[in-house]
N, C-alpha and C positions, 0 to 999 in steps of 0.2 A: 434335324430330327426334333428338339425342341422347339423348334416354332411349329415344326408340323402339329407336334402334340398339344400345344397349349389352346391353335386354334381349333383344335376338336375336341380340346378338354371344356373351350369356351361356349362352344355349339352346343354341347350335351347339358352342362351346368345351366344357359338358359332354357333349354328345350325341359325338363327336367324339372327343377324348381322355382321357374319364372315366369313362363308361358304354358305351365300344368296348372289349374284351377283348382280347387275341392270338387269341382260339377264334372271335369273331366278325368277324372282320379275316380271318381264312382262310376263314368261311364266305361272305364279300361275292364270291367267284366264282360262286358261284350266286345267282339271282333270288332265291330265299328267304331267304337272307342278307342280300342288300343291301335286300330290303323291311325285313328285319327290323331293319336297321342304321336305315335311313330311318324308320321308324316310332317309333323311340327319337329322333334325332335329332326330329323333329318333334313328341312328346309332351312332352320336356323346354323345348323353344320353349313352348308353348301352355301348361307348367306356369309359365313362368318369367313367360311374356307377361300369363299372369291377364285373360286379356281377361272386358269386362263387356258386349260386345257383340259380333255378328254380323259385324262390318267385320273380325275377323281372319281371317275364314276364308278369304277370298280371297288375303291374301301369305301366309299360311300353308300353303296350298296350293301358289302358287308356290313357295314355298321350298322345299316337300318335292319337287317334280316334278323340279325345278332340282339338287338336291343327288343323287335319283336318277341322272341324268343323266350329270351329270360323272364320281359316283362310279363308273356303269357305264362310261362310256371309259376310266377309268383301271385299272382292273383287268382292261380286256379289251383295252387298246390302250396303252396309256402305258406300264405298267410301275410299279415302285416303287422310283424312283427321287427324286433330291433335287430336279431340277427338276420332276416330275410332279406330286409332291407338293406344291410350292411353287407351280404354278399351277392345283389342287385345293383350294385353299386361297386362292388370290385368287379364282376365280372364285364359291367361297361368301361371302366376305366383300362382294365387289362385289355379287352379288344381295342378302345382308343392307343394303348403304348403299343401295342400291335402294330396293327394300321401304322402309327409315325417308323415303326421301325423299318414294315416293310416298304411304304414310302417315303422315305423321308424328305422327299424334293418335294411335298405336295406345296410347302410355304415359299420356296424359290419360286414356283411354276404358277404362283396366285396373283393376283392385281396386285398384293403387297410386296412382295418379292418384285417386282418390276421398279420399284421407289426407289427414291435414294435412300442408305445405308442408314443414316441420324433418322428418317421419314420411319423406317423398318422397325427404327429399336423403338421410337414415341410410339408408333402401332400399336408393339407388345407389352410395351408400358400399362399402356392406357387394358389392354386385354386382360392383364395380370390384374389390375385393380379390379377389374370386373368381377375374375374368376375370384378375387379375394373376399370380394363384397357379398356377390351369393353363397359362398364357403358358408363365412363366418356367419350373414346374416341368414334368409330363408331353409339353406340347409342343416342350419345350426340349431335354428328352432326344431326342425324333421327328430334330429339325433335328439335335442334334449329331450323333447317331450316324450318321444321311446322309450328313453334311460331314466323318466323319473315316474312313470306309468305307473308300473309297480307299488308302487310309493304314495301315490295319492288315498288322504284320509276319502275313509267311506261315509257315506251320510248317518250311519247308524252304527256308532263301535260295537264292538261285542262283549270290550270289559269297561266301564267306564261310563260318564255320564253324556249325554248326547252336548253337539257341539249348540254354543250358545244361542244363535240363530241361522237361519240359513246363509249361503255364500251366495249373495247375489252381487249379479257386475254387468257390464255391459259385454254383448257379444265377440266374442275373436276379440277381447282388450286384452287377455295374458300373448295370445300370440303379437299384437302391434308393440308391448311393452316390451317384448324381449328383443325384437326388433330391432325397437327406437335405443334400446339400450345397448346390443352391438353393436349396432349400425354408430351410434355416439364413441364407443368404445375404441372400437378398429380407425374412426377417425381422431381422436386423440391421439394412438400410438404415431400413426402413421403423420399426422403433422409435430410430431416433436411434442408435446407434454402429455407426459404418463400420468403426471398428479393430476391429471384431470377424469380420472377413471377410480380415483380415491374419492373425488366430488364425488359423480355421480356413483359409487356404490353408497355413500355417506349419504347422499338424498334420497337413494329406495327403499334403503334400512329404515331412515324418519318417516316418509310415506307410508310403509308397510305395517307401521309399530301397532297402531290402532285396529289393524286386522289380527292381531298374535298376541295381543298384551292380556287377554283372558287364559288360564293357566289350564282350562278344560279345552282348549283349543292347539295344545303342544307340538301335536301331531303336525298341523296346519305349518304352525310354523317351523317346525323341523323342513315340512315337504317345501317351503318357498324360501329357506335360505338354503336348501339341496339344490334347487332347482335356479338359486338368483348365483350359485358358484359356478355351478355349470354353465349357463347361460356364461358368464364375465369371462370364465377361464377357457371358455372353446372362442370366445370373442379375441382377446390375448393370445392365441394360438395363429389363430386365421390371422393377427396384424402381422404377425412375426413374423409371418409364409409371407405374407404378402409383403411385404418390407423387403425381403431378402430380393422376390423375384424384381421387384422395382431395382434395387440395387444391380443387380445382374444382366436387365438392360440397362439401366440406364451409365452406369458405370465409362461405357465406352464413350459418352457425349460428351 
């Protein structure tokens, strides 16, 4: 049952937040969009699934009808907001522990399930890193930037002196830094030195100083070490996960 589920927790996490664009995330308001989000989302399952038989076609089915669904409520009634999106996202994963519970041979009955035993657990090994990786990294940024939304200074306070000049940066650089920052994070945990996530928060704090160090700018920096915490410590979460699940296959080799 756990293999079943990892390798459709693995299909949806890419289908999802690796192979969804911004360009295709605008086009899921229309029906041809969201087929076409869903049809990704469901090819990368059934690539990932390897089924060696006819029995997937039925939760596979499910999944994609199910994942249509929700995603059509949520773009035509929810909104895009942090709790929307956080029960967009239970509601696929609970159809996904569904689906393994009600099949749970679909990992026996796959091209992987056919391997040898040590061949099966490297498989999951290597899937868990995966799922760990988009966790911590591209979904990590989704949730933070939700959770600090709220929070972000306005261009014009309403009590106080305006900020010192404008924030300019180069395009999508807060999302590549947060990135490059978990993505560094999750891999220090996971090869053995944690003090090297002391480094790097010690070199964003010196980089960052010279954006924060004017005192009419407070807010700023209040809103980028809220958001450089959250970033490190969902980084720190996702290694943890992903440590354990590596432990759990690979323990047996």
């Amino acid at each position: 049952m756990i293999e079943t589920f990892l390798l459709l927790l693995t299909g949806h996490l890419l289908g999802d937040f690796v192979f969804q664009s911004d360009a295709l995330i605008a086009r899921k308001k229309s029906l041809r969009g969201l087929t076409e989000h869903v049809a990704i989302v469901t090819g990368l399952t059934l690539l990932v699934l390897a089924p060696a038989s006819p029995l997937a076609v039925a939760p596979l089915a499910l999944m994609a009808v199910s994942h249509f669904a929700m995603d059509y409520a949520k773009t035509r009634w929810l909104g895009d907001r942090l709790w929307s999106f956080s029960l967009d996202q239970a509601v696929h994963i609970g159809v996904l522990v569904a689906l393994a519970l009600a099949w749970p041979d679909l990992a026996r009955q796959s091209l992987w399930g056919m391997a040898p035993s040590d061949v099966q657990l490297q498989i999951y090994s290597v899937l868990s890193l995966v799922c760990g990786a988009v966790v911590g990294v591209p979904l990590g940024g989704v949730v933070i930037k939700k959770l600090v939304e709220p929070l972000a200074p306005s261009s014009a306070p309403p009590n106080g002196p305006l900020p010192t000049a404008p924030i300019i940066g180069m395009r999508s650089a807060g999302r590549y830094i947060g990135w490059l920052e978990r993505g560094l994070t999750i891999t220090f945990i996971l090869i053995g030195h944690p003090e090297g996530v002391g480094f790097l928060l010690a070199a964003k704090s010196i980089l960052r100083f010279r954006d924060v160090q004017d005192q009419t700018d407070r807010h700023q920096a209040e809103y980028i070490i809220i958001g450089t915490f959250l970033s490190f410590g969902w980084a720190l979460f996702a290694a943890l996960a992903t440590k354990a699940a590596l432990a759990h296959w690979l323990a047996p080799l």
